[in-house]
C-alpha positions as CSV (number, residue, x, y, z in Angstrom):
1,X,11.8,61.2,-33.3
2,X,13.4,64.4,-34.0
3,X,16.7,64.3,-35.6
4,X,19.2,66.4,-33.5
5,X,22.6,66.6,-35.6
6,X,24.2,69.7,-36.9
7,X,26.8,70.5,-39.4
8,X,29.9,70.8,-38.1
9,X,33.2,70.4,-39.3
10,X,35.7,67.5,-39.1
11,X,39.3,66.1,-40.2
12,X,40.3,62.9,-41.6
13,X,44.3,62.6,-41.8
14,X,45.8,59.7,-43.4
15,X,49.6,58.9,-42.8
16,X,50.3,59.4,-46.6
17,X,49.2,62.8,-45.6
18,X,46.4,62.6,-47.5
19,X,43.7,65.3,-45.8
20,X,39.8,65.4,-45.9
21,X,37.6,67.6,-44.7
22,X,34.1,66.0,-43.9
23,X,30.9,66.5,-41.6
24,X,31.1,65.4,-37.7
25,X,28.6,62.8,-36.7
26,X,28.9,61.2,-33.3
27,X,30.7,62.4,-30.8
28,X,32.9,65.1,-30.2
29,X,36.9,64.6,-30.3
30,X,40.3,63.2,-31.6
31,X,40.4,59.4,-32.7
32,X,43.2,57.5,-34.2
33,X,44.0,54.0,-35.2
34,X,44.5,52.0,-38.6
35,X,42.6,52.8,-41.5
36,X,40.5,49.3,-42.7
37,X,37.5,49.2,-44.9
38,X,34.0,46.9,-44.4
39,X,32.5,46.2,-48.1
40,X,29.1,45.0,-46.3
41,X,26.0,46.7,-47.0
42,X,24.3,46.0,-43.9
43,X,25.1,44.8,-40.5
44,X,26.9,48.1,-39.3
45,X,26.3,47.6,-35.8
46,X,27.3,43.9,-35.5
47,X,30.8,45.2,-37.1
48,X,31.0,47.9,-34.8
49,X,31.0,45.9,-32.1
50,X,33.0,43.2,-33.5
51,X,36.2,42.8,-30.5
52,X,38.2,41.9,-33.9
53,X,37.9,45.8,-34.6
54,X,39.6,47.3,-31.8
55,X,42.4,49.8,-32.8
56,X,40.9,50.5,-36.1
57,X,39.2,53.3,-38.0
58,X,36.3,51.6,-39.8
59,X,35.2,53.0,-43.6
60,X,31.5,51.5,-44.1
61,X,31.5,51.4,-47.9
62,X,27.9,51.2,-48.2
63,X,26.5,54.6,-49.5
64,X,24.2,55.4,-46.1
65,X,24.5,54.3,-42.7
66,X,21.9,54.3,-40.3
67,X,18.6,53.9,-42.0
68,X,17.6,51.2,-40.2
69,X,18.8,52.8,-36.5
70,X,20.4,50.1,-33.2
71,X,18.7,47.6,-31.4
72,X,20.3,46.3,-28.4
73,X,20.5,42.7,-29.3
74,X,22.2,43.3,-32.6
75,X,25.6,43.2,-30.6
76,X,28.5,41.5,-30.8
77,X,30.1,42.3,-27.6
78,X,29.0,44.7,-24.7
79,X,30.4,48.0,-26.3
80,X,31.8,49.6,-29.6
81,X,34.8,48.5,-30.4
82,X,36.2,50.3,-33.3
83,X,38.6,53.5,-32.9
84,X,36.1,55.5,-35.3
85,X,33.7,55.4,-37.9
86,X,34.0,56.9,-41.9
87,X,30.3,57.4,-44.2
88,X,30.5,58.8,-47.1
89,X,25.8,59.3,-46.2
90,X,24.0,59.6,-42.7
91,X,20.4,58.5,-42.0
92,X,19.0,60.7,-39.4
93,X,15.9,59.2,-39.3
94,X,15.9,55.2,-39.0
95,X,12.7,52.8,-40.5
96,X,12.8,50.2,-38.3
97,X,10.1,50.0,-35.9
98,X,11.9,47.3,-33.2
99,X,15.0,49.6,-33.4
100,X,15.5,51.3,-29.8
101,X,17.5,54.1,-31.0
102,X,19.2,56.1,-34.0
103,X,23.0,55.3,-34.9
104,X,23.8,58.9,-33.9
105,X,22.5,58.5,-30.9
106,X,24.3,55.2,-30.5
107,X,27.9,56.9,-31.4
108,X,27.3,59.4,-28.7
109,X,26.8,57.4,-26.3
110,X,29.8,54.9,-27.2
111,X,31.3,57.9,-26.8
112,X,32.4,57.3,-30.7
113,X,33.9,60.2,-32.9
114,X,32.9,59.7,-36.5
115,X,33.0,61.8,-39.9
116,X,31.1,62.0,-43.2
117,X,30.3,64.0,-46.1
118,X,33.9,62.0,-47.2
119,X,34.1,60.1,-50.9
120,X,34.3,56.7,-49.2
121,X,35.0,55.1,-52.6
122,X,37.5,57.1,-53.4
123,X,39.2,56.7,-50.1
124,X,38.5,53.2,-50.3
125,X,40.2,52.9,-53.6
126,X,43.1,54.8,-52.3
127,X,43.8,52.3,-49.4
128,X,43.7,49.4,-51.7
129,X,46.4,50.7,-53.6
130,X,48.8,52.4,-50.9
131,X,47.6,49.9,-48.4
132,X,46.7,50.1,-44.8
133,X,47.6,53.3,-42.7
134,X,47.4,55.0,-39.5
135,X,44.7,58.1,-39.4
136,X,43.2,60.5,-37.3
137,X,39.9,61.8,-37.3
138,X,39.3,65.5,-35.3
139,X,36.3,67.4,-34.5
140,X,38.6,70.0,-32.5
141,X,41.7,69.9,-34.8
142,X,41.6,71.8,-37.9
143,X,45.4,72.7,-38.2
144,X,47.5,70.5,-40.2
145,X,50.2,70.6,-38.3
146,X,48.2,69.4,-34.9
147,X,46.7,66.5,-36.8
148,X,49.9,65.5,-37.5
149,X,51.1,65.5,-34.1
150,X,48.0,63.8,-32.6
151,X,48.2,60.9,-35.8
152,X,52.1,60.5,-34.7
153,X,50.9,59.1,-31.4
154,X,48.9,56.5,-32.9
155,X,50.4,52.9,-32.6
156,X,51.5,50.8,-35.8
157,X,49.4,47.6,-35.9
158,X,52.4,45.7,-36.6
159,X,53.8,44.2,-33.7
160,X,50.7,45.5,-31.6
161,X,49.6,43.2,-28.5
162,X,45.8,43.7,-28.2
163,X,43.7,40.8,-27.1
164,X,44.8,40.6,-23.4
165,X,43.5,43.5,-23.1
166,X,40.3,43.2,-24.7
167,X,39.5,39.9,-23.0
168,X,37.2,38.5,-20.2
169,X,38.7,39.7,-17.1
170,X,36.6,36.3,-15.5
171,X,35.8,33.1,-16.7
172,X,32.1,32.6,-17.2
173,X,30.1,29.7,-18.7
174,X,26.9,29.2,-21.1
175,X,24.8,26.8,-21.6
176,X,23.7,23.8,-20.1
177,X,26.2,22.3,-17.1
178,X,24.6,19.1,-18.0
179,X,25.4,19.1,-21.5
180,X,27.8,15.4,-22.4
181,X,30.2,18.1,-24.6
182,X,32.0,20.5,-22.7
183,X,33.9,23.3,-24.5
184,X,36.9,26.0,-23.0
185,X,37.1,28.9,-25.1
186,X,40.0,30.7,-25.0
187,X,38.7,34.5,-25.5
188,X,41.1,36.5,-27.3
189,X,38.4,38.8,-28.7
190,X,35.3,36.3,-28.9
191,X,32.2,37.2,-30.4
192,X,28.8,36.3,-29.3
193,X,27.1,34.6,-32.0
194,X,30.5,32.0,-32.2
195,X,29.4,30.9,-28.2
196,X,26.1,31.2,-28.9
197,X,26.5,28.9,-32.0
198,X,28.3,26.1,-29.6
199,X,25.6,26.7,-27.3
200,X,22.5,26.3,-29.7
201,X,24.6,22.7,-31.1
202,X,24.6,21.2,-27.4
203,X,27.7,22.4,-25.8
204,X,28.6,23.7,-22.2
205,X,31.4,26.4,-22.8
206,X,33.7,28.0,-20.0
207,X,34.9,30.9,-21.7
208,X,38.3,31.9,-20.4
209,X,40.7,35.5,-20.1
210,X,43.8,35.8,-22.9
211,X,46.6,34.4,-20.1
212,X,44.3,31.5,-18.9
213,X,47.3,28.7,-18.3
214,X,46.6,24.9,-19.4
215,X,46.0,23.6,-15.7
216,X,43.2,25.4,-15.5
217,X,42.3,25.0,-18.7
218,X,42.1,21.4,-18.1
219,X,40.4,21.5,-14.6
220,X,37.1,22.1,-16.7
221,X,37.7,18.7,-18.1
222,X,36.9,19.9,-21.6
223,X,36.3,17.6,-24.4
224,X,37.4,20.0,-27.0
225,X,39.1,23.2,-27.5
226,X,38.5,26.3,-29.0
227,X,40.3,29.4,-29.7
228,X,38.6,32.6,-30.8
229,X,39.2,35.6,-32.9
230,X,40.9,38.9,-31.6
231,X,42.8,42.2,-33.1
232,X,46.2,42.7,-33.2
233,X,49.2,41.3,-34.6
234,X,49.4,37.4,-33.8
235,X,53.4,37.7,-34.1
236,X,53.1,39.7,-30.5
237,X,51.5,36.7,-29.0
238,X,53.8,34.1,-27.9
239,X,51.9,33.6,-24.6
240,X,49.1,32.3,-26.5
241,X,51.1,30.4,-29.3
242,X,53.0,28.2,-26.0
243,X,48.9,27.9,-25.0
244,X,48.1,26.7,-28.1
245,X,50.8,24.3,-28.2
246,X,49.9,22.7,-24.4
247,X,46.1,22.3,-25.9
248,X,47.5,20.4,-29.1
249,X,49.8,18.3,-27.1
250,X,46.1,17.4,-25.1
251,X,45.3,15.6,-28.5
252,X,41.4,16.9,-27.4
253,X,39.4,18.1,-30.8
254,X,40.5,21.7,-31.3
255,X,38.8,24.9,-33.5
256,X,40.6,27.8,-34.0
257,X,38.5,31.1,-36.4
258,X,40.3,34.1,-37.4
259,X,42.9,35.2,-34.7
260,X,42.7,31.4,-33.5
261,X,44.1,30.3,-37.1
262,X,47.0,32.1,-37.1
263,X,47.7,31.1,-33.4
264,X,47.2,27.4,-34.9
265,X,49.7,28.2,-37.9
266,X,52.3,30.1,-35.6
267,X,52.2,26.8,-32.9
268,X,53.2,24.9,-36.3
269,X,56.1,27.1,-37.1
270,X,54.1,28.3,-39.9
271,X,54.8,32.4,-39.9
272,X,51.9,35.1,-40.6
273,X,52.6,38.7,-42.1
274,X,50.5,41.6,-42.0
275,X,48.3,42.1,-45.2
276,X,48.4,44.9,-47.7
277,X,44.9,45.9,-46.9
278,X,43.2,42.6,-45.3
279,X,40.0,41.4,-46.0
280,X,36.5,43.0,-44.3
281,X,33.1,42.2,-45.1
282,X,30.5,40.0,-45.8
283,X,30.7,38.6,-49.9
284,X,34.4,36.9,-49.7
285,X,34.3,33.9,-51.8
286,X,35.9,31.1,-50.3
287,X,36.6,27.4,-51.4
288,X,36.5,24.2,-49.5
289,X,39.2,22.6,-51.5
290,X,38.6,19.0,-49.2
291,X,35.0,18.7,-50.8
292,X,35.2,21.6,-53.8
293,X,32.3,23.2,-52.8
294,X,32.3,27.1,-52.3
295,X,30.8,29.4,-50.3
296,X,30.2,33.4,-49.9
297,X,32.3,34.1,-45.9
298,X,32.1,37.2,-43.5
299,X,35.5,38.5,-42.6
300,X,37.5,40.8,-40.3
301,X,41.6,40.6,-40.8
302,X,44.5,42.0,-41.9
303,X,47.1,39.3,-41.0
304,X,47.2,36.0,-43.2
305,X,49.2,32.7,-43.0
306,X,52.2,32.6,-45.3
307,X,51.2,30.1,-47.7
308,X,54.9,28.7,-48.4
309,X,55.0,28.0,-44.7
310,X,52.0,25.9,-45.1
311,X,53.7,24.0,-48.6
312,X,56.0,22.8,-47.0
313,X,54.6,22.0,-43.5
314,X,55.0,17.9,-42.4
315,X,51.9,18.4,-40.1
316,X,49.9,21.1,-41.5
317,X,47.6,21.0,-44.7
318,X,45.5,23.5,-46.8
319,X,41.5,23.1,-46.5
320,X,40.0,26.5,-47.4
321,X,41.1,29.2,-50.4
322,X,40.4,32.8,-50.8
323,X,38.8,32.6,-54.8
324,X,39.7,36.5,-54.9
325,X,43.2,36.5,-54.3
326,X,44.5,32.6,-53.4
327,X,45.1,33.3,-49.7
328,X,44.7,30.6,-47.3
329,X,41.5,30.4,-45.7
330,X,41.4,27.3,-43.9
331,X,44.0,24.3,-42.4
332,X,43.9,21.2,-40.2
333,X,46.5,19.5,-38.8
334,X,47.4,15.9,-39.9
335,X,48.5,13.9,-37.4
336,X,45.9,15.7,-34.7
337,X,41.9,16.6,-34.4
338,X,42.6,20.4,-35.5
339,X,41.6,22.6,-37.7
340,X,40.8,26.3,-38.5
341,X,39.7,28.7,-40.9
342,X,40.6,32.5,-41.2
343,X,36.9,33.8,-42.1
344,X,33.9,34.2,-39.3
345,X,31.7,30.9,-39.8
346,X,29.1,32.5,-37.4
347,X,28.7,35.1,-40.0
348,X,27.0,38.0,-37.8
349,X,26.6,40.0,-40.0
350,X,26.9,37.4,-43.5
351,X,25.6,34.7,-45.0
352,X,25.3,31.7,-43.2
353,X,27.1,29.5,-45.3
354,X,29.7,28.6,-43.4
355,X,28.2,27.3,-40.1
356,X,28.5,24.1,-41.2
357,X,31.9,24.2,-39.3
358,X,30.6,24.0,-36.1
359,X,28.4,21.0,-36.6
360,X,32.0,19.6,-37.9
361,X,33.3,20.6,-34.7
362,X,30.6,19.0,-32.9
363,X,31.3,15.6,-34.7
364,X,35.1,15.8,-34.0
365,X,34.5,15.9,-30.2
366,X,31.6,12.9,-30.5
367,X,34.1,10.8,-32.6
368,X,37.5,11.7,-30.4
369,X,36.5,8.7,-28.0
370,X,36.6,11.2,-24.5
371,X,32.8,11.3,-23.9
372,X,31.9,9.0,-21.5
């Protein structure tokens, strides 16, 4: 293996007009999108790949990336997904012997532009206290002024309208057709490891596009619901909050992570608002406030759930708190079979801490009375 990278120059541009100057590594070219950080230390490629990541500039805050190469099972959907990649280290040479190919390799191929040689904890520690922003990042631009111009055609995440377009163009199944719990997924961004941790508990899954309507949701003859994760702004998705609201009125068992919590929280008039700087990584401490055990969450957002909303909700009720910063993690509905939480339970990468809610899923649908 013979490392093939060279030195050359590349731009990060903040919208604060904050300018760096770092090392190209990937490919070649101009990438824009919001600025977001991931505090993981490993994992990189299951983030990558994470459909939650689409229209965002990723800073890995670990201090080297790439020592351990790709492997193409480590995957979380069938391609890259994040807008561009910022180290502040590059391993050119990886250590794992199952690995199938280097990251830089990888990035080329994804057709990925990425920069380094940047003080990622600095820039880090920048974004938490100005909050999130558009950037650019150029291998072709060095002038100021054309950074500028490419970074003003970058869209705001605010208000942006991602997952339809992201999503299965298809429905497709997994498991096994002769399973007694049958599952629709409503894909608004889904990762793997969620379907595959259905699948591995018992469940046939149909796994359906953004727009799918309720009749032919219902033509699968599910016996519980479930909605997925996704990027974007959940305040842009009304199609899906009236979808949500048809599934509720089903009164089948329904699971909503991430994306699919908000949706659940927006059906109940409860508003979200887009985070200062959201929450990315794999060490959030979380509380289950129902049994007051905590545990140690992966997550990927940077909308939340107004908790006021929540206070004061007839039908909705807190089950999960962020111990960092008192945000709502998790809420189930009290007068119907739903809940959902805001961090990944699948944890790919993470602890597995959390995959307990799944095998409470699981339960819900044996207990709901619609299996025959």
């Amino acid at each position: 293996m013979t490392p093939t990278h060279t030195d050359a120059s590349a731009w990060l541009l903040l919208e604060d007009g904050s300018l760096f100057k770092g090392k190209s590594f990937g490919a070649k070219g101009t990438a824009g999108g919001e600025i977001c950080f991931n505090t993981g230390m490993t994992g990189y490629q299951e983030v990558f790949t994470d459909p939650s990541y689409t229209g965002q500039v990723l800073i890995m805050n670990n201090a080297y990336i790439g020592n351990y190469g790709v492997k193409n099972e480590d995957v979380e959907s069938d391609s890259i997904k994040i807008s561009g990649l910022i180290c502040k280290n590059i391993s050119l040479r990886y250590s794992r012997m199952t690995a199938n190919a280097s990251l830089e390799d990888y990035l080329i191929r994804n057709k990925l532009v990425a920069i380094y040689d940047v003080d990622t904890r600095l820039l880090v520690q920048h974004i938490r206290n100005k909050g999130a922003m558009n950037c650019i990042i150029s291998t072709d631009l060095s002038d100021e002024a054309r950074l500028e111009e490419a970074l003003s055609k970058v869209p705001d995440m605010a208000g942006l309208e991602l997952s339809s377009q992201i999503s299965t163009k298809e429905a497709y199944t997994a498991g096994d057709p002769s399973s007694p719990i049958r599952i629709a997924v409503m894909d608004y961004g889904v990762k793997k490891m969620i379907l595959e941790c259905m699948v591995k508990r018992g469940a046939y899954i149909k796994v359906f596009p953004a727009k799918t309507d309720i009749e032919e949701l219902k033509a699968f003859e599910p016996h519980g619901y479930f909605i997925s994760n996704g990027p974007g702004d959940p305040a842009s998705m009304d199609y899906a909050v009236a979808t949500v609201k048809d599934i509720l009125a089903t009164n089948k068992p329904f699971f909503g992570i991430c994306l699919g919590h908000q949706l659940l929280a927006r059906a109940n008039d409860i508003p979200t608002f887009k985070m200062h700087h959201g929450h990315r990584g794999l060490n959030h401490p979380v509380k289950n406030i129902i049994t007051g055990k905590s545990e140690i969450t992966t997550q990927n957002h940077g909308f939340g759930v107004d908790p006021e909303a929540i206070r004061n909700s007839e039908h909705v009720e807190v089950t999960h708190l962020n111990l960092n910063d008192g945000s709502i993690e998790g809420i189930r509905m009290k007068n119907k079979p739903a809940f959902s939480v805001q961090y990944h339970p699948e944890a790919t990468p993470g602890p597995h801490d959390s995959r307990y809610l799944f095998d409470q899923f699981m339960e819900m649908i044996r207990n709901n009375g619609s299996i025959a």
